[in-house]
C-alpha positions as YAML, in Angstrom:
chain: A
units: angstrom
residues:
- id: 1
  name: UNK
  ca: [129.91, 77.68, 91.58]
- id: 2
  name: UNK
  ca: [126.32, 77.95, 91.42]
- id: 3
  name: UNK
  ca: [123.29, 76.13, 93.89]
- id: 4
  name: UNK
  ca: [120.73, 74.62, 91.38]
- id: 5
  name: UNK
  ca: [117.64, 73.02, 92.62]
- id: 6
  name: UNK
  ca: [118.13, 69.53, 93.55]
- id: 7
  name: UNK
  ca: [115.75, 67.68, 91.47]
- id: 8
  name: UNK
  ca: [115.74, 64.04, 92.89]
- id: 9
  name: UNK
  ca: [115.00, 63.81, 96.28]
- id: 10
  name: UNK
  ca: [111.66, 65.29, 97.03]
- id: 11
  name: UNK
  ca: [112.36, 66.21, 100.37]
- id: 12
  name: UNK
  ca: [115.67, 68.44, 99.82]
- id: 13
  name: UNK
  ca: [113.72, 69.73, 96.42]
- id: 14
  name: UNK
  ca: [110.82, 70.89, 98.90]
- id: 15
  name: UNK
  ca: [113.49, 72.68, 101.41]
- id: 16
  name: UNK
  ca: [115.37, 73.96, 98.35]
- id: 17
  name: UNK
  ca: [111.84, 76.01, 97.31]
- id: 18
  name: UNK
  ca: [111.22, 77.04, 101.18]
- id: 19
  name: UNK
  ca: [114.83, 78.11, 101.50]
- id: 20
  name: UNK
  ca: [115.05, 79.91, 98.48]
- id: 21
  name: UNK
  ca: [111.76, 81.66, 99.02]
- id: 22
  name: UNK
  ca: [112.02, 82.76, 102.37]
- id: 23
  name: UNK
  ca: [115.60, 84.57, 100.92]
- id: 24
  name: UNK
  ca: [113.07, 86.05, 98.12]
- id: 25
  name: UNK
  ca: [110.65, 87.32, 100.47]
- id: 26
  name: UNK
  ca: [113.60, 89.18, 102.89]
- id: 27
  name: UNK
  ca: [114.60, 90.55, 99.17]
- id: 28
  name: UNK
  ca: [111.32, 91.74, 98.59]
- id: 29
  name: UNK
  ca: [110.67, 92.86, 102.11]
- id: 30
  name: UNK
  ca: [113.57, 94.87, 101.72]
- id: 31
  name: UNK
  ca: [112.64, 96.50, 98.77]
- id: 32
  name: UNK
  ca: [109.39, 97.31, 99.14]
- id: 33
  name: UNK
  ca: [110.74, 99.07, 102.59]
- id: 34
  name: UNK
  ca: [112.49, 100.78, 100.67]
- id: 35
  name: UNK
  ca: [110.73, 101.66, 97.87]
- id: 36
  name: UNK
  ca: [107.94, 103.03, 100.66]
- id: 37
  name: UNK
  ca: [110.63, 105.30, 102.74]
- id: 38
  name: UNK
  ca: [113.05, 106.63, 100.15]
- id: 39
  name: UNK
  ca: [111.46, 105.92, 96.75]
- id: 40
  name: UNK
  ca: [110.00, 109.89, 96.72]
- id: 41
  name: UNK
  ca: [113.32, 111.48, 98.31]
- id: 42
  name: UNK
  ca: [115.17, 109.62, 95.63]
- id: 43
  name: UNK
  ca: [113.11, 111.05, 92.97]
- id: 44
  name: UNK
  ca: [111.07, 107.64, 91.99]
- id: 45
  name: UNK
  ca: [107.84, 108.90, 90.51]
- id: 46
  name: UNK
  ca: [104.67, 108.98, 92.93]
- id: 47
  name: UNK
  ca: [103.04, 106.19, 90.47]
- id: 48
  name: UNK
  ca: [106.45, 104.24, 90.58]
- id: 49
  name: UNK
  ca: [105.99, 104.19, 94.57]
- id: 50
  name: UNK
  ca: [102.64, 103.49, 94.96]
- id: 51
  name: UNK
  ca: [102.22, 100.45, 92.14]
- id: 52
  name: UNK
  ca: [105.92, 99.31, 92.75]
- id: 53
  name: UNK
  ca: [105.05, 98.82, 96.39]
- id: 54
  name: UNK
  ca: [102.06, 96.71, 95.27]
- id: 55
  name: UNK
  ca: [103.96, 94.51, 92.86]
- id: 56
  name: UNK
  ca: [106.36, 94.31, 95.54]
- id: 57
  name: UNK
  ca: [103.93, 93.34, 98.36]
- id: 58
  name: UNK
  ca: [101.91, 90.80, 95.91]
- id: 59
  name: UNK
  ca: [105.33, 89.21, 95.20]
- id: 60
  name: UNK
  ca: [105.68, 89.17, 99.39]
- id: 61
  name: UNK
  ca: [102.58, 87.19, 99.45]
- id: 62
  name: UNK
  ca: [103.44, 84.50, 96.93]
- id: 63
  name: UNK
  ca: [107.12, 83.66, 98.47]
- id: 64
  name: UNK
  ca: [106.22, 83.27, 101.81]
- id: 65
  name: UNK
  ca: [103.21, 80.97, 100.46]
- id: 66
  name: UNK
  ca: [105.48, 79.14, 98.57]
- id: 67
  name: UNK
  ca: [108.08, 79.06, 101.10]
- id: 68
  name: UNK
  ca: [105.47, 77.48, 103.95]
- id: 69
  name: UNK
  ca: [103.78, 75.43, 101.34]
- id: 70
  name: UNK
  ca: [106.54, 74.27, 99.22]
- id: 71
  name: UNK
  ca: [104.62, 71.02, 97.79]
- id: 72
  name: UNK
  ca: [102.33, 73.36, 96.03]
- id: 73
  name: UNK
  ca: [102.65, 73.56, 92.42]
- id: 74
  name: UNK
  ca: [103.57, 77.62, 91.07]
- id: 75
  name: UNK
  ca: [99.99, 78.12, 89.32]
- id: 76
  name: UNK
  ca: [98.36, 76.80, 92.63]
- id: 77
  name: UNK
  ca: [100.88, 79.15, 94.68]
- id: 78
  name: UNK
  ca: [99.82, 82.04, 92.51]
- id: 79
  name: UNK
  ca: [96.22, 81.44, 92.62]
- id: 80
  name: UNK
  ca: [96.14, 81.24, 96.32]
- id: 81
  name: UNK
  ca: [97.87, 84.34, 96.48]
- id: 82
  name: UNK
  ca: [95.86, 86.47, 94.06]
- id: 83
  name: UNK
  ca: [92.89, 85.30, 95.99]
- id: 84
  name: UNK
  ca: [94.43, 86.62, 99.26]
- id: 85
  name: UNK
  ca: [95.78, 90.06, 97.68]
- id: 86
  name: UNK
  ca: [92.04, 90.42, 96.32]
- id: 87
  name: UNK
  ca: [90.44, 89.51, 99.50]
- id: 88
  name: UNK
  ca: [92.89, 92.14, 101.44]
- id: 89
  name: UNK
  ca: [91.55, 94.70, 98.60]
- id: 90
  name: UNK
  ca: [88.39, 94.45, 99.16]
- id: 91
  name: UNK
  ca: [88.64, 94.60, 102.68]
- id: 92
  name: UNK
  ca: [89.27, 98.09, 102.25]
- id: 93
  name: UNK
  ca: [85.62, 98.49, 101.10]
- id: 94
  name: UNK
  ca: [84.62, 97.62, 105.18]
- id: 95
  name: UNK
  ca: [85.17, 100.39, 107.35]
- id: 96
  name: UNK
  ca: [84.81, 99.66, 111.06]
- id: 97
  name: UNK
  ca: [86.93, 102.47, 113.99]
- id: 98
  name: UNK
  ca: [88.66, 99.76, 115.13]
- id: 99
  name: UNK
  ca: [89.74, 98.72, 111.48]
- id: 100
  name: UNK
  ca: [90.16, 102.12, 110.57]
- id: 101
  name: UNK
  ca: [92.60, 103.21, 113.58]
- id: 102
  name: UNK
  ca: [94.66, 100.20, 112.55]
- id: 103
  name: UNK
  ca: [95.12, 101.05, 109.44]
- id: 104
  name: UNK
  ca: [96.09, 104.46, 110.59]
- id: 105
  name: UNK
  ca: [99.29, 102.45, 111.92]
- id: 106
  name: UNK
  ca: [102.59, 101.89, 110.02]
- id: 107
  name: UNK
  ca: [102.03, 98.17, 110.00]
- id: 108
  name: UNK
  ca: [97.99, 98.35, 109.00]
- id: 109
  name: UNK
  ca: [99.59, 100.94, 106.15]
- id: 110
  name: UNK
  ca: [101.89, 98.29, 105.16]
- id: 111
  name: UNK
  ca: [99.45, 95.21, 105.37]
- id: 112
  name: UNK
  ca: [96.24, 96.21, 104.85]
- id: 113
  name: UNK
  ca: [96.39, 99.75, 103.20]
- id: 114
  name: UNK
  ca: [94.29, 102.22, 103.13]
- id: 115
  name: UNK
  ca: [92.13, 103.06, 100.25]
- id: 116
  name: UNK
  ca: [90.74, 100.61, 97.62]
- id: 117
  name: UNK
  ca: [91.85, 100.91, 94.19]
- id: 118
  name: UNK
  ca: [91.00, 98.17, 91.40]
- id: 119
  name: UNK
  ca: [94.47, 99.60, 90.08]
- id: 120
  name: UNK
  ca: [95.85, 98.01, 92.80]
- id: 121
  name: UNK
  ca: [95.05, 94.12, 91.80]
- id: 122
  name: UNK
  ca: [96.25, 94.52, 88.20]
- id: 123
  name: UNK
  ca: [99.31, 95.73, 90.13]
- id: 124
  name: UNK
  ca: [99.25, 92.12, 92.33]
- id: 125
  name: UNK
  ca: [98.85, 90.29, 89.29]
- id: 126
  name: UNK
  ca: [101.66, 91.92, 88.28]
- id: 127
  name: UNK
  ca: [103.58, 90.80, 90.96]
- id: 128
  name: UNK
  ca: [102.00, 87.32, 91.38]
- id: 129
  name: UNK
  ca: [102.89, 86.20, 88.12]
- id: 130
  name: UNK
  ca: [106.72, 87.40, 88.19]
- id: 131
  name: UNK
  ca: [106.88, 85.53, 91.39]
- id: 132
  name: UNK
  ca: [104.99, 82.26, 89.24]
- id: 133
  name: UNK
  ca: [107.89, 82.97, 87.09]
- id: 134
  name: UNK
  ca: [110.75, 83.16, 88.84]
- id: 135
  name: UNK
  ca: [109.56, 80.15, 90.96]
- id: 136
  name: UNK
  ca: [109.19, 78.29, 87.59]
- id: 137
  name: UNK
  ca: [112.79, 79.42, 86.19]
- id: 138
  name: UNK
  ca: [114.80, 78.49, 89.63]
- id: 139
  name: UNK
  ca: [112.34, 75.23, 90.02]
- id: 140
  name: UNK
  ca: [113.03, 71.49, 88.65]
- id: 141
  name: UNK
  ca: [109.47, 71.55, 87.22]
- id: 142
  name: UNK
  ca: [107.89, 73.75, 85.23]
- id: 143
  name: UNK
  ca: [103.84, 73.09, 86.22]
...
């Protein structure tokens, strides 16, 4: 027997989305980990790594938005998070040595990366609107 959304009661629809989200995002997190440490010595293809892991992080940043702002329609959810995955790109435009040496680290790798590519937002989109879709498919409503 299958969960499905409970469509009623706003409340347990609302911890239904967060619940199911934050299970998305340790999904995601999971994979993208993955995909960054053994995608190459598994013979994915260097493109593969590099774009996967930014579908994969863009789809990071819409579940955990939707899982702490579950009232928040999908397109809203996806908006948000396009506009934070295109902020973080561009932020790789400023170069500062304190903003440098933490990107340098395994966690300003994974967060903030290091080089700007405008590759990398049609990449986000790419992720961003699977997530929108998904979230719409396992969702009582479809707006």
């Amino acid at each position: 027997m299958t969960a499905s959304p409970p469509c009623l009661a706003s409340r347990a629809a609302m911890l239904w989305r967060s619940t199911r989200a934050l299970g998305l995002a340790v999904i995601v997190i999971a994979l993208g980990l993955g995909l960054r440490f053994y995608g190459r010595g598994l013979g994915v293809p260097a493109f593969a790594v590099k774009y996967g892991g930014s579908v994969l992080w863009a789809t990071m940043v819409y579940v955990l938005l939707a899982a702490f702002a579950p009232r928040l329609r999908p397109l809203r959810v996806a908006a948000i998070a396009l506009a934070i995955a295109v902020v973080v790109e561009l932020v790789r435009l400023v170069h500062t040595p304190w903003l440098d040496s933490f990107r340098l680290t395994l966690a300003g790798a994974l967060l903030l990366g290091r080089i700007f590519s405008i590759w990398n937002i049609l990449a986000y989109a790419v992720g961003i609107l699977l997530a929108m879709e998904i979230d719409r498919a396992s969702s009582c409503s479809t707006s």
